[in-house]
C-alpha positions as CSV (number, residue, x, y, z in Angstrom):
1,X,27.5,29.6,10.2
2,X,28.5,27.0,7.6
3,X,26.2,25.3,5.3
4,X,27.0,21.7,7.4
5,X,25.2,23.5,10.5
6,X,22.1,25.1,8.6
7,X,21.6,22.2,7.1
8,X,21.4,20.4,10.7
9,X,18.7,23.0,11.7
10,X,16.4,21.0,9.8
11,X,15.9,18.0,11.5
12,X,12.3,17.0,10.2
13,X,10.4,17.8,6.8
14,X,6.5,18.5,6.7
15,X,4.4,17.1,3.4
16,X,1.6,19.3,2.4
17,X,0.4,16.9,-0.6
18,X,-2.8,16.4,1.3
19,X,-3.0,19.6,3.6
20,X,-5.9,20.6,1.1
21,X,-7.7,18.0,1.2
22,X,-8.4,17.5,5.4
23,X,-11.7,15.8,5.1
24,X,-10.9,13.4,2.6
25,X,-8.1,11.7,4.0
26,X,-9.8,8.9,5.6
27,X,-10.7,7.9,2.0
28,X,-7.1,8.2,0.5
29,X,-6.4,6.2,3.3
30,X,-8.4,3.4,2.4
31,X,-7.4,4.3,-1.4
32,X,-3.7,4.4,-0.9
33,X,-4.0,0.7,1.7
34,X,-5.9,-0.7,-1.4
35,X,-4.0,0.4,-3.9
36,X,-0.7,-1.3,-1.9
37,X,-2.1,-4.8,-0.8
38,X,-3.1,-5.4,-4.5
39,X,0.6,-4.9,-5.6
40,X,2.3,-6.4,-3.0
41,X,-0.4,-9.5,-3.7
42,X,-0.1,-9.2,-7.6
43,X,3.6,-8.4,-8.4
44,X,4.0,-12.0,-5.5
45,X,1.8,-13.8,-7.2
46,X,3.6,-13.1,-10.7
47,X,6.9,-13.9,-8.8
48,X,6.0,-17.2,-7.4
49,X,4.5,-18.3,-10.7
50,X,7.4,-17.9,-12.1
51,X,9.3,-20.0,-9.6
52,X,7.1,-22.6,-9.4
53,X,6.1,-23.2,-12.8
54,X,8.8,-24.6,-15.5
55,X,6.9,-23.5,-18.7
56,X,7.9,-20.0,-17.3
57,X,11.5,-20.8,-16.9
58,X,12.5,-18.5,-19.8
59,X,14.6,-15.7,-20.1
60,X,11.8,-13.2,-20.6
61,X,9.9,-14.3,-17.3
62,X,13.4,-14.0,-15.5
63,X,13.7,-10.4,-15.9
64,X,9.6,-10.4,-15.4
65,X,10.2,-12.1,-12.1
66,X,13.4,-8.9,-11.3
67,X,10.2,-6.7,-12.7
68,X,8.1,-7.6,-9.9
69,X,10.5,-7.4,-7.3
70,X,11.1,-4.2,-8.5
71,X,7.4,-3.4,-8.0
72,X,7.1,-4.5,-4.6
73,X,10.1,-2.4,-3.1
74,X,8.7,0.7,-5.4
75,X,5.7,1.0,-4.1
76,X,7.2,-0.1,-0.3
77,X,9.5,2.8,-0.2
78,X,6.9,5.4,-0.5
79,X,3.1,4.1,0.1
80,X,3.7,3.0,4.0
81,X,5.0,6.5,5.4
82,X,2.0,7.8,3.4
83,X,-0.1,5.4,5.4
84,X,0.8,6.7,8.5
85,X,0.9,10.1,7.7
86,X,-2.6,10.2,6.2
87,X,-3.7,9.1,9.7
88,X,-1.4,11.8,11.3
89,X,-2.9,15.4,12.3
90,X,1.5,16.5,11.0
91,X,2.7,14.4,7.8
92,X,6.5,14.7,8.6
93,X,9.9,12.6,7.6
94,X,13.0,13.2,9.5
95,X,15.7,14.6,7.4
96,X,17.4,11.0,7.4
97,X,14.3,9.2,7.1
98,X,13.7,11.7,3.9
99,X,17.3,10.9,2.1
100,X,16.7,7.3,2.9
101,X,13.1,7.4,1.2
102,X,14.4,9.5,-1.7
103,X,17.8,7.1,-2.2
104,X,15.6,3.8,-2.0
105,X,12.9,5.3,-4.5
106,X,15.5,6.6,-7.1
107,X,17.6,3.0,-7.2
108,X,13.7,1.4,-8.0
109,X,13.0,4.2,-10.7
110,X,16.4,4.2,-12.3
111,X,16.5,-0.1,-12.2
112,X,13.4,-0.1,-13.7
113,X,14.3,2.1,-16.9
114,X,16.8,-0.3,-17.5
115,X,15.4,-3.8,-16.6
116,X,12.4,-2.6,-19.2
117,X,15.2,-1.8,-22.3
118,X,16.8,-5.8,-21.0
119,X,13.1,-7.0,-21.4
120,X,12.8,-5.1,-25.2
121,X,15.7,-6.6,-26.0
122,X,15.0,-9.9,-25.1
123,X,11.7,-9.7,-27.2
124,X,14.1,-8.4,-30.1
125,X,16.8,-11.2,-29.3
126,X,13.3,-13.8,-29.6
127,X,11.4,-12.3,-32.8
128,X,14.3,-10.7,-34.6
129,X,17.0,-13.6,-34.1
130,X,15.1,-16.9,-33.2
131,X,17.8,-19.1,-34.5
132,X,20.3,-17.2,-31.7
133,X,17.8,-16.3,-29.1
134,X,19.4,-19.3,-26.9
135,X,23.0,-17.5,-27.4
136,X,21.7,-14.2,-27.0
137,X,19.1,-15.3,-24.0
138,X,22.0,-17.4,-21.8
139,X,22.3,-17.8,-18.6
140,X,25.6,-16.5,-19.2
141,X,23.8,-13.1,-20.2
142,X,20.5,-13.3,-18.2
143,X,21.9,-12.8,-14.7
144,X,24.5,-9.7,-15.5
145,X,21.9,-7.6,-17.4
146,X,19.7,-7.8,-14.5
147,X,22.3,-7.1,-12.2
148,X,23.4,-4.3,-14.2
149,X,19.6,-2.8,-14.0
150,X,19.8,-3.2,-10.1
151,X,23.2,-1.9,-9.8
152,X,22.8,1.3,-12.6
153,X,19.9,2.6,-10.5
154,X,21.7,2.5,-7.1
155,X,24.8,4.3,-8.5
156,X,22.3,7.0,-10.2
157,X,20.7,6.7,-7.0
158,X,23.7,7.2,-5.0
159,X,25.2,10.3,-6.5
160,X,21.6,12.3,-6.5
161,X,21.1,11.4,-2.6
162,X,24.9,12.5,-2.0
163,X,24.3,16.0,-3.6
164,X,21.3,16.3,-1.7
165,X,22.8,16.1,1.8
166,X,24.8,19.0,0.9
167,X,21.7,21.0,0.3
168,X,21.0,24.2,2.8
169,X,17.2,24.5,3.9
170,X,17.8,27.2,6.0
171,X,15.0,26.2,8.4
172,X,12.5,25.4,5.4
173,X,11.1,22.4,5.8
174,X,7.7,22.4,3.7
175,X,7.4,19.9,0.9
176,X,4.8,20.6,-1.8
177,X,4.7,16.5,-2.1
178,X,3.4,13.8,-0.1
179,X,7.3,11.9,-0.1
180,X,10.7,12.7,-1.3
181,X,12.1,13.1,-4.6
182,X,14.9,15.1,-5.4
183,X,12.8,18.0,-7.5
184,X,10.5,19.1,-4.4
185,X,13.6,19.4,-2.4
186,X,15.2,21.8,-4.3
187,X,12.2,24.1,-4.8
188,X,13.0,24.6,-1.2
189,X,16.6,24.6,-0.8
190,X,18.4,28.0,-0.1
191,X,21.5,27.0,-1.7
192,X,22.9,26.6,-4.6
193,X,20.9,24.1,-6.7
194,X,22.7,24.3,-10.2
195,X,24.8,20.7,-9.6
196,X,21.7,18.9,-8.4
197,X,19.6,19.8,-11.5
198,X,22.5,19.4,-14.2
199,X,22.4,15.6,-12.2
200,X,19.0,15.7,-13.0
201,X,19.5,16.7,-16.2
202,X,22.0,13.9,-16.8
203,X,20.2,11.2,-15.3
204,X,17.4,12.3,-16.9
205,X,19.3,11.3,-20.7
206,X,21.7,7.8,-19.4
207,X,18.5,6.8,-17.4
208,X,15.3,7.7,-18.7
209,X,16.1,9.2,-22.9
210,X,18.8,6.4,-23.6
211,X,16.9,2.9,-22.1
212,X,13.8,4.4,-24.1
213,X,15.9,5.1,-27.0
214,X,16.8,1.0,-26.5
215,X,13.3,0.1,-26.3
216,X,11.9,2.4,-29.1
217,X,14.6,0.7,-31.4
218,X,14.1,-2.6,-30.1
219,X,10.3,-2.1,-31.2
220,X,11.3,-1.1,-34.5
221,X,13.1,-4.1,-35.1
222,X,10.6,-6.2,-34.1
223,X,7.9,-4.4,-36.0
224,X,9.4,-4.4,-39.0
225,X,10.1,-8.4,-38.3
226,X,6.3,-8.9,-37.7
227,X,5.4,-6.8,-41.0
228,X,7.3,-9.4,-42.7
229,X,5.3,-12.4,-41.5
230,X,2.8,-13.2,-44.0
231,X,0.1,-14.8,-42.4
232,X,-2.7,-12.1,-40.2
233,X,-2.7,-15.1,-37.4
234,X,0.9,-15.1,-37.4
235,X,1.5,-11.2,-37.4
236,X,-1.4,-11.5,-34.2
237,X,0.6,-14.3,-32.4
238,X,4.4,-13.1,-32.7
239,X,3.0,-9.0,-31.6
240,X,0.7,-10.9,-28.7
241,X,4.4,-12.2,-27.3
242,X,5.3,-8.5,-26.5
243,X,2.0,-6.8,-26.0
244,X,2.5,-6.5,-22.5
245,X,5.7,-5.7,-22.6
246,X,5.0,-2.5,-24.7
247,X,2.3,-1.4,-22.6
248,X,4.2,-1.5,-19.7
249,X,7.0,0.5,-21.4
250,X,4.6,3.3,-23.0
251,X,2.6,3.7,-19.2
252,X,5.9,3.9,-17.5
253,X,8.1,5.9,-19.3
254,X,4.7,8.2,-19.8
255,X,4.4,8.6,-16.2
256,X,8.4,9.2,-15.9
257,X,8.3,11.9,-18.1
258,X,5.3,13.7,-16.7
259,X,6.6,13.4,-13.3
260,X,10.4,14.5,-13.5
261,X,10.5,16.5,-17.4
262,X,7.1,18.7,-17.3
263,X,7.8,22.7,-16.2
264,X,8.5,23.8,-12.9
265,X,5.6,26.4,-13.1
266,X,2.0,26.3,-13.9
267,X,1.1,22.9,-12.3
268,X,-1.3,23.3,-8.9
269,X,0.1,21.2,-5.5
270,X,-2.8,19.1,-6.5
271,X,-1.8,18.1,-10.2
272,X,1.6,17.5,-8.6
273,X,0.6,15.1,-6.2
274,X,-1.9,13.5,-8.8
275,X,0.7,12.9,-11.4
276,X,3.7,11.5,-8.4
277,X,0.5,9.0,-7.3
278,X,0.4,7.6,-10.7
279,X,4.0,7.2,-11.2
280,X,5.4,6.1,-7.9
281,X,2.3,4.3,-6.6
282,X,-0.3,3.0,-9.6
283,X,2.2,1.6,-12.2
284,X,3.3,-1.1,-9.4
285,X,-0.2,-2.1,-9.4
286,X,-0.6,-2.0,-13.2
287,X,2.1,-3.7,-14.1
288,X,1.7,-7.6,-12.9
289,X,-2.2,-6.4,-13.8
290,X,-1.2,-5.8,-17.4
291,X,0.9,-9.0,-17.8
292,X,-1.4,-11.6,-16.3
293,X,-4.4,-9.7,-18.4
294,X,-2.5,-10.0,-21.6
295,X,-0.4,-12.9,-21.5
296,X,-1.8,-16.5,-21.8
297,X,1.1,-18.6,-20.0
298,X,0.9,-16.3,-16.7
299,X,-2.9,-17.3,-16.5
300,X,-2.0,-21.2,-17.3
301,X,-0.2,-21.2,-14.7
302,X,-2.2,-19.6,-12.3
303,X,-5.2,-21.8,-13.3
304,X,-3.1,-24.9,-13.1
305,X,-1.6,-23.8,-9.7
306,X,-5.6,-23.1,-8.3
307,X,-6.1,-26.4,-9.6
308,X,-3.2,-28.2,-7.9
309,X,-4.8,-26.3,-4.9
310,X,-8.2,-27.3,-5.3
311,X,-6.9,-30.7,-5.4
312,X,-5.4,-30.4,-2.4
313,X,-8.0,-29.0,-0.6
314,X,-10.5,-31.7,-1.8
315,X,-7.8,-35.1,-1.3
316,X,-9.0,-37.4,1.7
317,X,-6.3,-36.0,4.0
318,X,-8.0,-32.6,4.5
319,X,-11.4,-33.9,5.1
């Protein structure tokens, strides 16, 4: 029997991220349904700000704006199935549902490495080169680095979910995960795996190591920019521009790194599962959480759009 038709014997995987936890599950439930209406609320919110607003017509709230999008299908790809499987006596994913899930979460990780090294360069472009930021910053330049992001994650994406539909299971269909990713799947593949993890491997540098590398000498730049500024207030006011920013970057690429870098052995189903909830599922949250906390222009503009509400709310027509 070829390794087409084995691979066909496994029409469904089983998710055993939970399976220790029975009794709890009502509570993840509630966790998990939390944890996705306050991203799906917050990363909109940030989005429509940005569109409706003019003082956040800038080149930095653009890619913001791709940021949250970005968000929103992250968490979407992965946080519904759990939904329904948490209120499921069997967590399963068809095969095709799992390459789906897998390709769709990939394309949001690997966009996001690289819409995050457009964003340190922007700050860059804005503290290091102020006079040229509106050369730098076009338009012109804007709309193909963010299209680049989106397009580098879906070809990374692409070639990962194609080498994993030639994977043999060999009727094993138990995934120590609770969705799809490309290292649980070949704990359990019975074929070859050497191709998929030099993939890995590769992605792993011209995704993840070289948009960090970007950022990490973007940041250096910048730093030694705002050294230079002699006033305290100014120092305070130029690093406040890309506080958020660099938080977002260090919990990110933090959580990246855990999740797809840290040794195949020695971590429990449950520190697994713990670590894939924090990358996949809580930075989506944290991220419109951590801009519109830090940065002063997102809250104008939410205050001034409540107001414009308020307004509305209180004119003579809606009495």
């Amino acid at each position: 029997m070829d390794g087409g038709n084995q691979t066909l014997q496994v029409t469904q995987f089983l998710f055993l991220g939970f399976s220790g936890m029975p009794r709890g599950q009502p509570f993840f439930f509630l966790l998990f349904l939390a944890i996705y209406l306050i991203t799906l609320v917050a990363n909109s919110m940030i989005f429509i700000l940005i569109q409706l607003d003019s003082r956040l017509h800038s080149p930095m709230y653009y890619f913001l704006s791709h940021l949250s999008c970005l968000d929103i299908c992250y968490s979407s790809v992965t946080v519904p199935k759990i939904l329904v499987n948490l209120l499921r006596q069997q967590p399963t994913i068809s095969y095709n549902d799992c390459m789906a899930q897998m390709f769709f979460l990939m394309t949001c990780a690997g966009s996001e490495c690289v819409m995050l090294a457009v964003m340190a360069y922007d700050r860059y472009a804005a503290i290091c080169e102020p006079l040229h930021y509106s050369q730098l910053m076009s338009k012109e330049v804007q709309v193909p680095l963010a299209t680049a992001s989106w397009i580098w994650g879906l070809l990374d994406s692409a070639i990962h979910t194609a080498l994993a539909t030639d994977l043999v299971f060999c009727g094993a269909n138990q995934i120590h995960h609770i969705f799809c990713d490309v290292p649980p799947l070949l704990k359990i593949a019975c074929s070859d795996t050497y191709v998929n993890e030099m993939a890995l491997h590769t992605a792993s540098v011209f995704v993840g190591l070289s948009p960090f590398l970007l950022v990490v000498i973007s940041y250096v730049y910048i730093l030694s920019t705002i050294l230079k500024i002699r006033s305290s207030t100014g120092r305070r006011k130029t690093f406040s521009t890309c506080a958020a920013h660099l938080i977002t970057v260090i919990v990110y690429f933090g959580m990246a790194n855990l999740n797809y870098n840290r040794p195949s052995v020695g971590y429990s189903l449950g520190v697994d599962t713990l670590v894939s909830t924090l990358y996949c599922i809580i930075t989506p949250m944290l991220n419109p959480l951590i801009y519109s906390l830090r940065n002063k222009e997102v809250k104008g503009a939410l205050q001034k759009l409540l107001r414009i509400q308020e307004k509305e709310d209180a004119s003579p027509g809606k009495q």
